[in-house]
C-alpha positions in Angstrom: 97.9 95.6 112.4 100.2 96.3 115.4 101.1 100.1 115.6 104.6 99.0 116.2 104.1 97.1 112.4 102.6 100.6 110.7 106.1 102.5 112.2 108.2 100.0 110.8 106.3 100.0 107.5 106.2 103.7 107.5 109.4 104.3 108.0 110.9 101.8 105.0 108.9 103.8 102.5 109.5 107.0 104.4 113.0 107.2 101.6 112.7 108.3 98.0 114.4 105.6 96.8 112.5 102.6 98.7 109.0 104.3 97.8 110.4 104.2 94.3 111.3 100.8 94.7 108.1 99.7 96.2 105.7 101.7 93.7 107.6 99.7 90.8 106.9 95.9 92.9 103.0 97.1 93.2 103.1 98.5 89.7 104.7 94.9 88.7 101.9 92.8 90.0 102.5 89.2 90.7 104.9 88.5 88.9 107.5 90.7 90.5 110.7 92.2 89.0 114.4 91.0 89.3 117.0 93.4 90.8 118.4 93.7 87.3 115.0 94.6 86.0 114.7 97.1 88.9 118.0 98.5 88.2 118.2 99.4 84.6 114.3 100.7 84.5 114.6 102.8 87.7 118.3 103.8 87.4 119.9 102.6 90.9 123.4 101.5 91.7 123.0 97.4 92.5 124.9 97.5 95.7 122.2 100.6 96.6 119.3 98.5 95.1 120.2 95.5 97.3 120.2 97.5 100.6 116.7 99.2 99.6 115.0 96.1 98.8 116.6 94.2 102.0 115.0 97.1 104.1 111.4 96.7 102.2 111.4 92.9 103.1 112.5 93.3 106.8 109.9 96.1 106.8 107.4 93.0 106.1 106.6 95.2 102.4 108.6 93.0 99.8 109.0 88.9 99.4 111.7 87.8 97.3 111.8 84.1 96.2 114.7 82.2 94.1 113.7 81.1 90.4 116.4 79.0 89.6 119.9 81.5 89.5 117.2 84.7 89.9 115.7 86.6 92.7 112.4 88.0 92.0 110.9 90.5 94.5 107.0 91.2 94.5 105.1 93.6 96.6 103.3 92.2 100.0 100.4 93.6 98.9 98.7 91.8 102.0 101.2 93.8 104.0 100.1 97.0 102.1 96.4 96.7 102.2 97.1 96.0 106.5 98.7 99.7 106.5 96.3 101.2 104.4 93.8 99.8 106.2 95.1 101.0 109.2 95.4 104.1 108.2 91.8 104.7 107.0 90.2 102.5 109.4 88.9 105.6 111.5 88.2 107.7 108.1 85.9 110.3 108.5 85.3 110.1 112.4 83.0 107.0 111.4 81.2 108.8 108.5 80.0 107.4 105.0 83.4 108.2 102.8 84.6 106.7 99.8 88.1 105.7 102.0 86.9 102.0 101.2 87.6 102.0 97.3 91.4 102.7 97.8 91.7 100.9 101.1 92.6 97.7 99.4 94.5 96.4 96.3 94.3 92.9 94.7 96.5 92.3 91.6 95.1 90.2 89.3 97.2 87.8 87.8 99.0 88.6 84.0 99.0 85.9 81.7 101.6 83.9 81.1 102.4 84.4 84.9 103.9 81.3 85.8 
């Protein structure tokens, strides 16, 4: 990952509300959550919401796809594993740590995911 990649990712979840936002994507797994969903369970103003989640997907952190007349955003956990591997790459000046467990995340998919 490019340093200038880690700033940009930093800095989108470097705001209460946007690390809010993003915890709830990861927390949602594949199958993502609609800005309706994200509004009522996390309490933010839709015009607020739709500025957030604009910044996490320019930031590389969020995908949003269409489902008919719905947008669903999902974490870029690809993205998120990048940064945290980034981050921990030089863990421990080279020493035998436990960095590795929690340097990587891969949702599995629910059921009934479509």
């Amino acid at each position: 990952m490019l340093e200038h990649d880690v700033i940009q990712s930093l800095a989108a979840l470097a705001h209460p509300v946007r690390l809010k936002v993003f915890r709830a994507l990861v927390v949602s797994g594949p199958r993502g959550l609609t800005p309706g969903v994200m509004q009522e369970g996390l309490g933010i103003p839709a015009t607020t919401l739709s500025f957030h989640l604009k910044e996490l997907a320019v930031a590389g952190l969020a995908s949003v796809e269409r489902s008919s007349r719905t947008l669903v955003y999902r974490a870029a956990y690809e993205r998120m594993n990048a940064l945290l591997g980034y981050l921990t790459e030089n863990c421990c000046q080279g020493a035998s740590c436990d960095a590795s467990r929690a340097a990587s995340c891969k949702p599995q998919a629910s059921q009934g995911a479509s």
